[in-house]
N, C-alpha and C positions, 0 to 999 in steps of 0.2 A: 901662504894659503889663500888670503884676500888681496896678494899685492893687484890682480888685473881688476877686479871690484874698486879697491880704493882709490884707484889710478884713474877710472872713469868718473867718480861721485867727483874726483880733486877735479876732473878738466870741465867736469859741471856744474862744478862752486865758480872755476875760474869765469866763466861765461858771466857767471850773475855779478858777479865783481864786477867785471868789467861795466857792465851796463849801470851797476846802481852809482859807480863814481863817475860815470857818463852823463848819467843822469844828476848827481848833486854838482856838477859840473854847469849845468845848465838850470839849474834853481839860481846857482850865485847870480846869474847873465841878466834876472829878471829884473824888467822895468816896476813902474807904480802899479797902482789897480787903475781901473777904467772908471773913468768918469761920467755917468750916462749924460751928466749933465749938456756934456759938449758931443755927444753925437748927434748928427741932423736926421737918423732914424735907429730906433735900437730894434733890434730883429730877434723877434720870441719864437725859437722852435717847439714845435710839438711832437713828442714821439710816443707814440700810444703802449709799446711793449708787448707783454705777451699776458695771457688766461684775461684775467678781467680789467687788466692796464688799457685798452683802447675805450673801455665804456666808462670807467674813470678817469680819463684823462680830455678824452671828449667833451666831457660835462663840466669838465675844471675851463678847460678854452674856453668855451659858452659861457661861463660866466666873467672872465677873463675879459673876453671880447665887450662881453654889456657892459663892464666898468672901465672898459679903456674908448668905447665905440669913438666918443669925438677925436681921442689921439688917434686912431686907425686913420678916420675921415683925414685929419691935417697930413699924414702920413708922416705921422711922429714914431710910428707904431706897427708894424707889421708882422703877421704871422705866419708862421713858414709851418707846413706839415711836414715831418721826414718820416719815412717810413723805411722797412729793411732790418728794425732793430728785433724783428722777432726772433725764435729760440731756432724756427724753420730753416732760416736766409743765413744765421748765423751760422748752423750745421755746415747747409750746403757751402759756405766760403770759408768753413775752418778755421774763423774770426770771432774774437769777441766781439769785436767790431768791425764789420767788412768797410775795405776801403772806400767804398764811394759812398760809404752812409757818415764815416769819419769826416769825410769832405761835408756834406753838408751843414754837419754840427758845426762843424770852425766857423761856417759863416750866418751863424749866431751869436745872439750877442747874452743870451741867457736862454736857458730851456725846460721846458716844463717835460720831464720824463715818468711815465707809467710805468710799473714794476714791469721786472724781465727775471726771466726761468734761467736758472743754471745749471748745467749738469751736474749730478752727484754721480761717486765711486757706486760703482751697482746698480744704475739705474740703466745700462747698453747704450747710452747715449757718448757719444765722446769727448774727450776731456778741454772740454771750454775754459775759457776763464772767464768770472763775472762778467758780466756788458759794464755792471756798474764799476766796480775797481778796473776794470781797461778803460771808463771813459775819467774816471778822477783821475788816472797816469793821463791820459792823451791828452786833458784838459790843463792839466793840475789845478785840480779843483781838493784843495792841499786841505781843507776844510770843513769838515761838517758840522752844523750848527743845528741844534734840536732842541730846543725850546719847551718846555710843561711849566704850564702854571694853572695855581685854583688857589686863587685867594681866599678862598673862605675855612680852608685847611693851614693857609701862612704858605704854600709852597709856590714859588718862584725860581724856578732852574733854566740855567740855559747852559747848555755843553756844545761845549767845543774839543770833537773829536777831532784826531789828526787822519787825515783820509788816504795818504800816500802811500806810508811805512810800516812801520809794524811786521805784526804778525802776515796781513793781507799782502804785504809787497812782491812777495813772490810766491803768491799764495797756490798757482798751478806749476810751481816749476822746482819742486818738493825734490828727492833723490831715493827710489830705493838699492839700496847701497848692494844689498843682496836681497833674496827673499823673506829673510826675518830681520829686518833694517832698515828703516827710513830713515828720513832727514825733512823735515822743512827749517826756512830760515823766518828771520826776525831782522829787521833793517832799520836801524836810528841814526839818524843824520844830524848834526849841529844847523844847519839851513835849515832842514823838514820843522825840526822841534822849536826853534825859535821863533820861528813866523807863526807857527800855530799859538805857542805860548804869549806872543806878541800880541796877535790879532784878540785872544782873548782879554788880558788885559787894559786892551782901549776900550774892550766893548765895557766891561765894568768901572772902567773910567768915566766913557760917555755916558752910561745909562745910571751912575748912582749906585751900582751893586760895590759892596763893600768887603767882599770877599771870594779868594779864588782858590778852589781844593785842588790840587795836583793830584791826580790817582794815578798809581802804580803798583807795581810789585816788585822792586827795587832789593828787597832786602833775600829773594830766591833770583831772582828775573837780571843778577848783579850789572851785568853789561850794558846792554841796552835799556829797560829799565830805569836801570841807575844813570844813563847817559842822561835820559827825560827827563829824572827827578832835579838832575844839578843843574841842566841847562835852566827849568823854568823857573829854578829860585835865582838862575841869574837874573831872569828878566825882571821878574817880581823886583828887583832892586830899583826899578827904573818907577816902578807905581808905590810909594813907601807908604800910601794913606790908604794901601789895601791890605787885607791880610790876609797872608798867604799862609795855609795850613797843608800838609800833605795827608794821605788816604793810600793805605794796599786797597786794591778790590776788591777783594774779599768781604771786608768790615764795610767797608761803603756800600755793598749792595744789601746789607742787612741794616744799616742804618738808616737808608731811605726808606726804611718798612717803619722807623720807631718815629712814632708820632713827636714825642720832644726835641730829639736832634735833629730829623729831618729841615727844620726849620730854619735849621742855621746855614743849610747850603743854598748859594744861590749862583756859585760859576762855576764850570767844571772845567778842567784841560786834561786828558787822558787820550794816551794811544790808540790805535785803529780799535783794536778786537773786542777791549776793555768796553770802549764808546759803546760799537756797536751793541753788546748786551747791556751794557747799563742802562741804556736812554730807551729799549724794550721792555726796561721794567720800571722806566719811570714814567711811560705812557700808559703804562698799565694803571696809574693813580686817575686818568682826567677820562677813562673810560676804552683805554686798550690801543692799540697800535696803527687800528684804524681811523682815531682820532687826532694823531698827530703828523705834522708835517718835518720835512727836512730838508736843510740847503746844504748845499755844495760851495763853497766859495773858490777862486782863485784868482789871481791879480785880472787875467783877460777875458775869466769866462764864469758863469756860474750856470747850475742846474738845482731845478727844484721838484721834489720828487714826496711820492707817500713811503711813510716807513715801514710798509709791510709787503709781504711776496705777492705772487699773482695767481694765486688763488688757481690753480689748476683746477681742481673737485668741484670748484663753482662754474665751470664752464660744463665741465663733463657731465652735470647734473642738469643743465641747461636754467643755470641761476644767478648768470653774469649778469642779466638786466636786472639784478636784487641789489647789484654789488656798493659796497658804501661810500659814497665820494670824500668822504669826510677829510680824509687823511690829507687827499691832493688837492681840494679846495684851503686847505689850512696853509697849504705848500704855497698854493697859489698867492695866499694873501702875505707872507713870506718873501716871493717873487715880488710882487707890487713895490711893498715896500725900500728890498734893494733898489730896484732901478728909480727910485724917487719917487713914487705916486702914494705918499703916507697916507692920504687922507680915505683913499681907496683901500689902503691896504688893512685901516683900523675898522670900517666901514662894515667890508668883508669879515674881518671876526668877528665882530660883534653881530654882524647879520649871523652868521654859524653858532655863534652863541644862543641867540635866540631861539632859531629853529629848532635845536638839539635837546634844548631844553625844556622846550613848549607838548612837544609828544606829537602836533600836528601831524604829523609826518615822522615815522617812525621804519626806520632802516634795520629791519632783521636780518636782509641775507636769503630772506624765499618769501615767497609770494602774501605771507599775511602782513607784510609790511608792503613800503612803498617802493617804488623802482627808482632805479639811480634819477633815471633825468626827471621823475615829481619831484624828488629831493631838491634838483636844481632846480628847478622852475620857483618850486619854492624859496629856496635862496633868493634867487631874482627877484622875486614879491618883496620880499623881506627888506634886501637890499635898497629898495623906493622909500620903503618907508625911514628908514637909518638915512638916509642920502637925503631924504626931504629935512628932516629933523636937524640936519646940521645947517 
């Protein structure tokens, strides 16, 4: 009755086969990470995105620029605009990413990106896939790193989401099998989950954190799941002065709500889908999603981004010049940091610290607040005085 249905969904799995062992085939291949140290110029793209991403991302450059200005002048430092990445350009070329905008990203050396619009089922737009999960594949930018802290609550988290696999990896290339039958997949790899689980790891090595939650759902999720949970107690065998405790999803997104236990987490390693809702709600503790920033890592390439969409209704309403830079300046200081510039990059928070806290300058989103670029401009004040003081 469904041999010609299931005949088709089989030679549609077979395709994604082939590409994801294509693809972990060429994760083994990869060299170290990138040293910025020893490059004679590192090259910062900018890509503004789509609804309020260019008026946000704009105001992140500009301040970007002012804390890098001498490394520009030496030409340590350079910044490249790309443009192309909006939801318009993408339509018309039927690309998450059109190829000659791909081409430009490669010859960066890290990038500062503005939220980008994706099409959803219903909305008559045609079926894209993310800009963002096509540029972590095209990059393998295998890493997302989201950071919340407020010390005056004890909370200290940094997650390390895995940005490749999961549920996201073939997130547009789903199967309906007949009309009351779908399919999407779920993709865990032994390569994908060790480097992530690795990379976490050193960072609670390096930085003193004394503990890393593995979240999953391993005991429903048995395959894949379960693949994540065994791989990253192998690693954990490599760091023995840390302790590794496991987490379903479930219980850890209601734990982070309980003031007592919350305190005990301070590293996370969890799968694509997991991440991305968890570190949504744990942005929601230091003042919501606009406040927080997010990296991308990979050995060659990295991308630093805000963690919230692009605001379509703030444009429509004509209230993108309201929009809150917060998220992507946080990103930006994120940025500095990777490529070496610490002192700039602690600088910078603490300048956002201040401002955010002071009310001077207060970012509602409409007009009885301030507009993005007072925001920055105040930054920049702010920044003189943190930069004098050290």
């Amino acid at each position: 009755m469904f041999e010609k249905d299931i005949e088709a969904a089989a030679e549609h799995f077979k395709r994604l086969l082939e590409r994801q062992l294509e693809r972990n085939e060429r994760i083994k291949s990869q060299g170290d990470f990138t040293d910025y140290k020893k490059l004679d110029k590192i090259v910062i793209g900018v890509c503004g995105g789509d609804g309020i991403g260019p008026v946000i991302t704009a105001q992140s450059a500009d301040v970007l620029a002012f804390l890098l200005k001498d490394e520009v002048e030496k030409g340590k430092i350079e910044f490249k605009t790309i443009d192309g990445l909006t939801i318009e350009n993408r339509i018309a070329h039927m690309k998450a990413i059109p190829d000659d905008v791909l081409e430009e990203l490669k010859k960066c050396d890290v990038i500062l990106k503005g939220p980008t619009t994706t099409p959803q089922a219903g909305d008559g737009r045609p079926n894209i896939e993310s800009a963002n999960v096509a540029m972590r594949k095209a990059l393998d930018l295998f890493a997302n790193v989201r950071p919340v802290r407020i010390p005056e609550e004890g909370i200290d988290w940094t997650f390390f989401r895995e940005n490749t696999e999961g549920a996201y990896a073939v997130g547009s290339d789903g199967v309906n099998v007949t009309n009351e039958v779908a399919f999407d997949f779920v993709v865990t790899t032994t390569e994908g989950t060790e480097r992530i689980a690795r990379l976490a790891y050193n960072y609670a090595r390096a930085n003193g954190k004394d503990r890393v939650s593995i979240i999953q759902k391993a005991n429903v999720i048995k395959t894949t799941d379960g693949k994540f949970l065994n791989l990253c107690k192998e690693v954990a065998k490599d760091f023995p002065e840390i302790t590794t405790d496991e987490w379903y999803i479930d219980i850890t997104t209601a734990k982070l709500i309980d003031p007592k236990r919350r305190k005990d987490f301070k590293v996370f390693v969890l799968p694509n889908l997991y991440g991305d809702i968890i570190t949504d709600e744990a942005a929601e503790f230091q003042g919501g999603v606009g406040t927080a920033g997010s990296a991308n890592i990979g050995k060659r390439y990295a991308m630093f981004e805000a963690i919230h969409g692009s605001a379509p209704r703030m444009v429509e309403e004509g209230r993108a010049k309201y929009a809150d830079p917060c998220s992507m300046l946080r990103a930006s200081a994120m940025l500095l940091s990777h490529i070496g510039y610490i002192e700039q990059s602690k600088a910078l928070d603490k300048a956002l610290d201040i401002c955010t806290a002071s009310g001077e300058y207060k970012i509602t989103g409409r007009d009885d607040g301030c507009t993005c670029a007072e925001f920055g401009e105040y930054v920049k004040k702010t920044l003189r005085s943190v930069l004098n003081e050290n």
